[in-house]
C-alpha positions in Angstrom: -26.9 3.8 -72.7 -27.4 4.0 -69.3 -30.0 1.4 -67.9 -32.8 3.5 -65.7 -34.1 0.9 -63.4 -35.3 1.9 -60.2 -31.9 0.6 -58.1 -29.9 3.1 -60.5 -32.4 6.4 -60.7 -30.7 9.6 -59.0 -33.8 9.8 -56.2 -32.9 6.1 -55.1 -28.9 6.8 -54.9 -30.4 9.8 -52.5 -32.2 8.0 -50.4 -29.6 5.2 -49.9 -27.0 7.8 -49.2 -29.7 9.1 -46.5 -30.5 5.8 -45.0 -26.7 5.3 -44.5 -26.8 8.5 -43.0 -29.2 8.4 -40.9 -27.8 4.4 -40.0 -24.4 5.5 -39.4 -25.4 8.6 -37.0 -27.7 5.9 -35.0 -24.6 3.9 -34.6 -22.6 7.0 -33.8 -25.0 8.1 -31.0 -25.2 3.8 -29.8 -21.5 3.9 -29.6 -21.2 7.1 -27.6 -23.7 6.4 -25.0 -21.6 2.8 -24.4 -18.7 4.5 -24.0 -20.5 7.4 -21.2 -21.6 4.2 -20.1 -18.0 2.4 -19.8 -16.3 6.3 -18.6 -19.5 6.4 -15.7 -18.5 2.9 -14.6 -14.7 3.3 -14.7 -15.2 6.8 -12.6 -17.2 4.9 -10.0 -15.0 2.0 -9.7 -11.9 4.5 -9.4 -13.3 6.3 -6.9 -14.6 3.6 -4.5 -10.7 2.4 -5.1 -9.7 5.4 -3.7 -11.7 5.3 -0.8 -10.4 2.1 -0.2 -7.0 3.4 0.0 -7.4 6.1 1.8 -8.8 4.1 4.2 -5.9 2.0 4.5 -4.0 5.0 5.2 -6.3 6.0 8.3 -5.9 2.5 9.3 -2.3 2.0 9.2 -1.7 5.7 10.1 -4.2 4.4 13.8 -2.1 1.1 14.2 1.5 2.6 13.9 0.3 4.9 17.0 -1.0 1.9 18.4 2.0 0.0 18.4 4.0 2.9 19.9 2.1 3.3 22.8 2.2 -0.5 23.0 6.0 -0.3 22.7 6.1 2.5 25.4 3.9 0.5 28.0 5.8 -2.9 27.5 9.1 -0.4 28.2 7.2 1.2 30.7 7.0 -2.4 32.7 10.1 -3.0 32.5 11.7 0.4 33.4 9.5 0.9 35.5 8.8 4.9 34.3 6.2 5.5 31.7 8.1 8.9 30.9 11.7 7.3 30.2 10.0 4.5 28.1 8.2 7.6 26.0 11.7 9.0 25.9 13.3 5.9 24.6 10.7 5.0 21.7 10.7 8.9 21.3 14.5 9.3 20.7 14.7 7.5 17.2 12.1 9.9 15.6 13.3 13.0 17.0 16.8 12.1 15.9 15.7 11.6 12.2 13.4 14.6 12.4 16.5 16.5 13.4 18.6 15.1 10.2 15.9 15.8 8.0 15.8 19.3 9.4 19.4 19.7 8.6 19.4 18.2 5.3 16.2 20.4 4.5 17.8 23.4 5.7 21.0 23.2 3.7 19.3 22.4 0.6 17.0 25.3 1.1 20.1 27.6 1.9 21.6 26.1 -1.1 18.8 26.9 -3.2 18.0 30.8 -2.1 22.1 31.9 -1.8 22.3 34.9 -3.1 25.7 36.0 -5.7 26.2 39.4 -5.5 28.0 41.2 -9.1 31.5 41.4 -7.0 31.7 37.9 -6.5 30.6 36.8 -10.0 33.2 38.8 -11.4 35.9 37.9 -9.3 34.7 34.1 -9.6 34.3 35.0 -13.6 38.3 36.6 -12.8 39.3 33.3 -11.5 38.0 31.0 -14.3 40.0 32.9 -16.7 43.5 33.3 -15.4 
């Protein structure tokens, strides 16, 4: 027979199951505030990061410009012309802006050429003889 002490009665099994219920949903709710917590911290520290960086960016973008018009005025003093020097520090950017024009261009032509149905079929013509 089944021993009916009070650890082993149906209304005690109930209320354990609730306790553990009640227990594990405290935990549950414990946990997910440390981790909002954890997630509000790691948003905070990501975005101070990125202000950081961006202003790097600023400061490097301010000290390249900087160092150009340094370059210009040391090339000014020894030319003697402010708008040659300009010229001369100038030249190597404008050269690469006008290859990466070029190269930009022909991809961009390559990319929007248009095949009209004539010349796929002679090109599909070709392939086969």
């Amino acid at each position: 027979m089944q021993d009916r002490t009070p650890e082993n009665t149906p209304e005690s099994t109930v209320a354990l199951t609730l306790g553990m219920l009640r227990e594990t949903s405290r935990l549950v709710g414990r946990t997910l505030d440390l981790a909002r917590t954890e997630i509000d911290g790691n948003i905070r520290a990501l975005i101070g990061m990125l202000a950081l960086l961006g202003t790097i960016v600023v400061l490097l973008v301010a000290a390249f410009f900087v160092f150009l018009d340094a370059i210009v005025k040391a090339l000014a003093v020894l030319i003697g012309s402010e708008v040659v020097a300009a010229l001369v520090v100038a030249s190597p950017f404008l050269a690469a802006a006008g290859l990466l024009a070029t190269f930009g261009l022909r991809r961009i032509a390559r990319a929007t050429r248009i095949v009209t149905p004539e010349a796929r079929g002679r090109a599909a013509l070709a392939a086969g003889s």
